[in-house]
Structure formats: C-alpha cells, structure tokens
C-alpha positions in Angstrom: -137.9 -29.5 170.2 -137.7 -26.2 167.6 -135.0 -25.1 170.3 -133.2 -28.4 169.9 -133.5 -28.1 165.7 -131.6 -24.8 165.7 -129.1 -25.8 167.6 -128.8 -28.8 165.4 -128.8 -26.5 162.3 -126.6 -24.1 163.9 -123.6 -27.0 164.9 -124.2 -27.9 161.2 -123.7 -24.4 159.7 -120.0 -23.7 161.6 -119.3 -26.9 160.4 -119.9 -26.4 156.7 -118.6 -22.9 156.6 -115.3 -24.0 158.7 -115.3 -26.6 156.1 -115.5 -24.3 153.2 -112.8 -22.1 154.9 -110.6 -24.8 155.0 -111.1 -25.5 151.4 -110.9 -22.2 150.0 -107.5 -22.0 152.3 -105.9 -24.5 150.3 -107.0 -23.6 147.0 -105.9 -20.1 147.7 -102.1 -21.7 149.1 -101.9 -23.8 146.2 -102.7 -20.8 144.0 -100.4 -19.2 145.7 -97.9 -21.6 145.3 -98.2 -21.8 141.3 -97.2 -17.7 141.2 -94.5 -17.9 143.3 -93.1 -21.0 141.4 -93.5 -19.1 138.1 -91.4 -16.3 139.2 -88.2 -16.6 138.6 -86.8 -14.8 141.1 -88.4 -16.5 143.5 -86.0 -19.5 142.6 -82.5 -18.3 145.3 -80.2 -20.6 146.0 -81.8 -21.6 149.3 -85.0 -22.5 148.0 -83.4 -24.6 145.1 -81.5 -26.4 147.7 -85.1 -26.9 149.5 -86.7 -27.8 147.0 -84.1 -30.6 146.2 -83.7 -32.0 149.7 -87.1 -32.9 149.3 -87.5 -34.4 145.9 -84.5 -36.4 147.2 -86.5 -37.2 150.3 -90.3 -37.3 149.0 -89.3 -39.4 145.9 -85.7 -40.8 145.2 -85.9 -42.3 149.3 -89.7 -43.7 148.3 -88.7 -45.7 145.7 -88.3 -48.8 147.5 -91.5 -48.5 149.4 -93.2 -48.1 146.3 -91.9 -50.7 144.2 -93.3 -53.2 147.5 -96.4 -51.7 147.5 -96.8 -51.6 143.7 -96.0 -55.2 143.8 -98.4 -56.4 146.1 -100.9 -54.6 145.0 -100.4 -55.7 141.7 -100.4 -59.5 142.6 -104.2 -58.6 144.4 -105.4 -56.9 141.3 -104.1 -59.9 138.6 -105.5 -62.5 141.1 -109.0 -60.6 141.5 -109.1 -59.4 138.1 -108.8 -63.7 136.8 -111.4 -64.8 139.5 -113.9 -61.8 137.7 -112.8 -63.2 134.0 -113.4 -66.4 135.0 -116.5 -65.5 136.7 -118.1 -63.4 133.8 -116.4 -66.0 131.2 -115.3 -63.1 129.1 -112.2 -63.6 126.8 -109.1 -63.2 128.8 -107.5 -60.5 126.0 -109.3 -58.4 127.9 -107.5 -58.8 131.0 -104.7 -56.1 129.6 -106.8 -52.9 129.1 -108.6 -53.3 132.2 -105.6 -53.3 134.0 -104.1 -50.3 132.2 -106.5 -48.8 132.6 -107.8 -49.3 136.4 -104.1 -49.1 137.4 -102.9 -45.6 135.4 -106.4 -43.7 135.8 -107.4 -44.9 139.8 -104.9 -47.3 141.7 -101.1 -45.7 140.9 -102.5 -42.0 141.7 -103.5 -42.9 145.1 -101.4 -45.8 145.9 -98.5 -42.7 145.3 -100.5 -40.2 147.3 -100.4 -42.4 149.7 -96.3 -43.6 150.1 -95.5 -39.5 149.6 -98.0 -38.6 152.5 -97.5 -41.6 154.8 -93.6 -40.9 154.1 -93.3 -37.1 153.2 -96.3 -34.8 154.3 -96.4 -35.7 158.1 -92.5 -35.1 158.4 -93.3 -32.1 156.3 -96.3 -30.9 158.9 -93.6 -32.2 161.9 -90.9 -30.1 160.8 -92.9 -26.9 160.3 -94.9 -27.2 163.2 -91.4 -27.6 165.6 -90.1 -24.3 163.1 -93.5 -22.4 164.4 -93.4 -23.3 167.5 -89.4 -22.7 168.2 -89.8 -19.4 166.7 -87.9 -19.6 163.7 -90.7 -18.8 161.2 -90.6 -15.7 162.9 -86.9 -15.1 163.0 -87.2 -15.6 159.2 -90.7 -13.3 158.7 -88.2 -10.9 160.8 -85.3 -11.0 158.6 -87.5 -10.1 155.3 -87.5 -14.3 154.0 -90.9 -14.5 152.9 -92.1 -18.3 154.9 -94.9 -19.1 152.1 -91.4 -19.0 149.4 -88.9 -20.4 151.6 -90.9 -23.3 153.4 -94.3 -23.8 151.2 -93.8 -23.3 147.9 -90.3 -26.0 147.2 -92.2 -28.2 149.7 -95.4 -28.4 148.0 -93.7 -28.3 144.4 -91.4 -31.0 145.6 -94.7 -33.4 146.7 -96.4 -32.7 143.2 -93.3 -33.9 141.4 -92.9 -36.8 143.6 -96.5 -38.3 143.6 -96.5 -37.9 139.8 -93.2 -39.4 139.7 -94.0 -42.2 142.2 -96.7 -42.6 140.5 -95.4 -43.9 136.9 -93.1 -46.2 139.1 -96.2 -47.8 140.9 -97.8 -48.3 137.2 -94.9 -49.0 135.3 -94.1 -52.1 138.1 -98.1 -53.0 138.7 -98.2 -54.1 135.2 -94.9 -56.4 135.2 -96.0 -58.3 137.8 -99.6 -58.0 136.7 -98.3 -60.0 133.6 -95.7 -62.2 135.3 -98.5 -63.4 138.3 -100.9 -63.7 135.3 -98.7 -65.6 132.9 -97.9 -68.0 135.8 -101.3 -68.2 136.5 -102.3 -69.4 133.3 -104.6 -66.1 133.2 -102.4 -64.3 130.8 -101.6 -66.5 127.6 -99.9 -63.8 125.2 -96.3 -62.8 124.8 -94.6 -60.0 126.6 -94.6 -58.2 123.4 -98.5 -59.1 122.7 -99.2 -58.1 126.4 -98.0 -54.1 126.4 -99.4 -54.1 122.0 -103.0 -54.7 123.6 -101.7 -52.0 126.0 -100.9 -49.5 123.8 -103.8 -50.0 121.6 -106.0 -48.9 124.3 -103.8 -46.0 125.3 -104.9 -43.0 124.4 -104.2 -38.8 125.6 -107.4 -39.0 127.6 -105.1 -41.5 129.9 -102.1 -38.9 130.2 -104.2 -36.4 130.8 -106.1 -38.2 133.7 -103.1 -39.6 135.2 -101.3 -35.9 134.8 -104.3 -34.5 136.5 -105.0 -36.8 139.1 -101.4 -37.1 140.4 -100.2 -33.2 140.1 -103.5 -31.9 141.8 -103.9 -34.2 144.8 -100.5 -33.8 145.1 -100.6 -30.1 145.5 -103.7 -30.6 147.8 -102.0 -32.9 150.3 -98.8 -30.9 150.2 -100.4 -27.7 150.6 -102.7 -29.2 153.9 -99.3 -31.0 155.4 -97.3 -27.4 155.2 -100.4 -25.0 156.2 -101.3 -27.9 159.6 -97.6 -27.4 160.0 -97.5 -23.3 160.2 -100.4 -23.2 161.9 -99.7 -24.9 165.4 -100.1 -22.5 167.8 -98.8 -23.4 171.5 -95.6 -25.1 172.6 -94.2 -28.4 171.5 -97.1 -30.5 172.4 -99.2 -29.1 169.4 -97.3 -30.5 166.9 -98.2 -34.4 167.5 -102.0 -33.3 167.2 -100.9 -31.3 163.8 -98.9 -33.9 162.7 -101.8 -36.0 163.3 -104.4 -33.3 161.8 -102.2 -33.2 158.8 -102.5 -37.0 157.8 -106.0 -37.6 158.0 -107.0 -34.0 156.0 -104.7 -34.7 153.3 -105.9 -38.2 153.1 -109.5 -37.2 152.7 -108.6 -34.1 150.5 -106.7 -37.0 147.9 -110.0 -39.4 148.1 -112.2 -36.1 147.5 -110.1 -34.7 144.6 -110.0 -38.2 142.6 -113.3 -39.1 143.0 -114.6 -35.1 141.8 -111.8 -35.8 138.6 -113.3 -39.5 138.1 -117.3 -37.7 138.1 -116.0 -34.7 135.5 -113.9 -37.9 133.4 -116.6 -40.3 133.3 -119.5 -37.8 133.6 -120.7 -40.6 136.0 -121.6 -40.9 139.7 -121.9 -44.5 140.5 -124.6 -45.5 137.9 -126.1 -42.4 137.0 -124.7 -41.0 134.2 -124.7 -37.1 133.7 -125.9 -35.3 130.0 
C-alpha cells in the first residue's frame, strides 16, 4: 500500500512538472515571438509574404465559416436568452445588454478560436511537422534562416490578428440576427436604432479591453502550441497525424484555460465565490 502511494504520487509529479514545462514552453515562444515581431529587421520580404499567406488563409478564407457559425449560434442564444426572460419575467429591454455583453466578452472570442484552430492551427502543425520531418527546417537552420522568424513568428502573428479579426465578425453578425430572430419572435419590441442605443449605453472600455485581451492572448496561445507540435515531430511521416492531432486538442484546452483565468481576474469571481 505505502509502495503503491508513491508510485501514485510519483506518476502525478511527471505529470504536473511535464505540464508546467509545456506551459512555460509556450509562454517563453510567445515571448519570443513578441521580440522578434518588434524588430524591424526581422520583417524581410519572405516573412512579410508569410505572414500574409496566412492572414489571407487564417482569416479572409474563414469568413464564410464564421458568418454560419455566428449565425447559428446567434439564433440558439436569442431563443434561450427569450425562454430565460420569459422564465424570470424580467423586462425584455434587458435582452440587449445581456447579449452584448455575453457575446463580445465570452461567446465571439471562442467561437473565433475555434473556426482559426479547427481551420488554421492543425494545417499550421501539418505543414511544419511534414517541413521537420522532410528535412527542410534543417536546410534552412543550415543556410543561417533563423526557423522561430521564418516559420513561428508570421504564423503565430498571423493567428492573433485573425482570431481578433474573426472575432468582431462573429459579434458584429451574432447581434443582427440576435435582433432579427428576436424581433420576429416578438422577444425584441424596439427599433433597430433603439436596439444598438441600449447597446451602446452599456458599452464601456472594460468591454474592449476584455475582448482585446481575450482574443489576442488565446490567440497567441493556440498559434504558438499548433507551430511548436509542428517543429517538434520527431520520426518520419507517420508522426505528423499524431502531432496534428496533439496540436488540436492542446490548443483547445490552452483557449478554454486562458479565458476562463481572464474571466476570474475580470470578474474577480470563480463560479459563486467572489474574491476581495
């Protein structure tokens, strides 16, 4: 039984501190990433034409997907949002600000993380991982092209911009057809013009820089994971499905991790207990 214990304590210490590596990884990356981006110099004509292929690809190319998702999304949250107002027989002016503000500071963040990853950061981790193990990140290490300011830094730049980008998109077209689906549902009974003055009311720079924060961070998180799972396969071909694979679900659970930390320092809340 004591032997059993330590082994039990001892699988849960290389998982903590392979955890912690992992983290520190990406922080340092990201980091990493920031400097090089800063430098001017760093900015050649191949990494500007990088770093555009992939704004072009990450968030111009998404733009469809998003506006579906958006849409649907928004026609759940309209429809759930009446059956609560209904339910709690509140006044239904209050329908607006709740949907700014669950949409801007939770729902567009995510739902964006989400498109760019499902349709940017697993071709990101495929392509790297078929340049590592073909050779060529070497052939370019070899011919003095530093890899983390050729293939990293545009990449992971590029994902930033695009989930933030993506991400006013998803909002912008959640709350039209939060208001259309709620005005033909008898849910919303102001004008178009009443609608987005109740919205603005409520806005405030709290909301930018919650949205700013959200999007930009997990952003850099999931494009940093996608790019490092990428480099790292080791092996022939055949790695790169299980990195590919690796890459998803890590920068998934590093987007959930980062916007529920931001919502605890926001709210200085954790569920119902409320901190200070």
């Amino acid at each position: 039984m004591h032997d059993l214990f330590w082994r039990m304590a001892e699988a849960l210490g290389e998982v903590c501190v392979e955890q912690f590596n992992r983290i520190t990884s990406s922080m340092a990356a990201l980091c990493a990433t920031i400097v090089l981006a800063i430098r001017p110099r760093s900015w050649t004509p191949p990494v500007r034409q990088v770093f555009a292929r992939q704004v072009l690809f990450s968030a111009v190319d998404a733009i469809p997907a998003a506006l579906r998702f958006a849409a649907a999304v928004g026609i759940l949250l309209i429809v759930q949002a009446t059956m609560w107002v209904d339910m709690v027989g509140v006044a239904s002016e209050v329908i607006a600000p709740m949907l700014w503000r669950l949409i801007v500071r939770e729902i567009a963040p995510l739902l964006a993380c989400l498109v760019v990853i499902g349709r940017s950061g697993i071709a990101i981790s495929t392509e790297l991982g078929a340049m590592r193990a073909g050779g060529e990140v070497e052939v370019l290490d070899s011919q003095g092209i530093d890899p983390m300011t050729y293939l990293v830094m545009p990449r992971v730049l590029a994902v930033m911009l695009s989930v933030f980008c993506l991400a006013v998109v998803i909002a912008v077209t959640m709350t039209v057809t939060g208001y259309v689906v709620g005005s033909l549902m008898d849910a919303i009974r102001t004008s178009w013009s009443g609608f987005f003055l109740e919205i603005s009311h409520n806005f405030d720079i709290e909301d930018l820089v919650f949205f700013a924060s959200k999007t930009l961070i997990a952003g850099g998180f999931a494009g940093v994971i996608c790019c490092l799972e990428g480099i790292g396969v080791k092996g022939a071909m055949t790695d790169v499905p299980r990195a590919t694979s690796r890459a998803g679900i890590r920068a998934l659970t590093a987007v959930f991790a980062v916007s529920a930390t931001l919502s605890i320092l926001f709210y200085d809340r954790f569920l119902i207990f409320k901190f200070g």
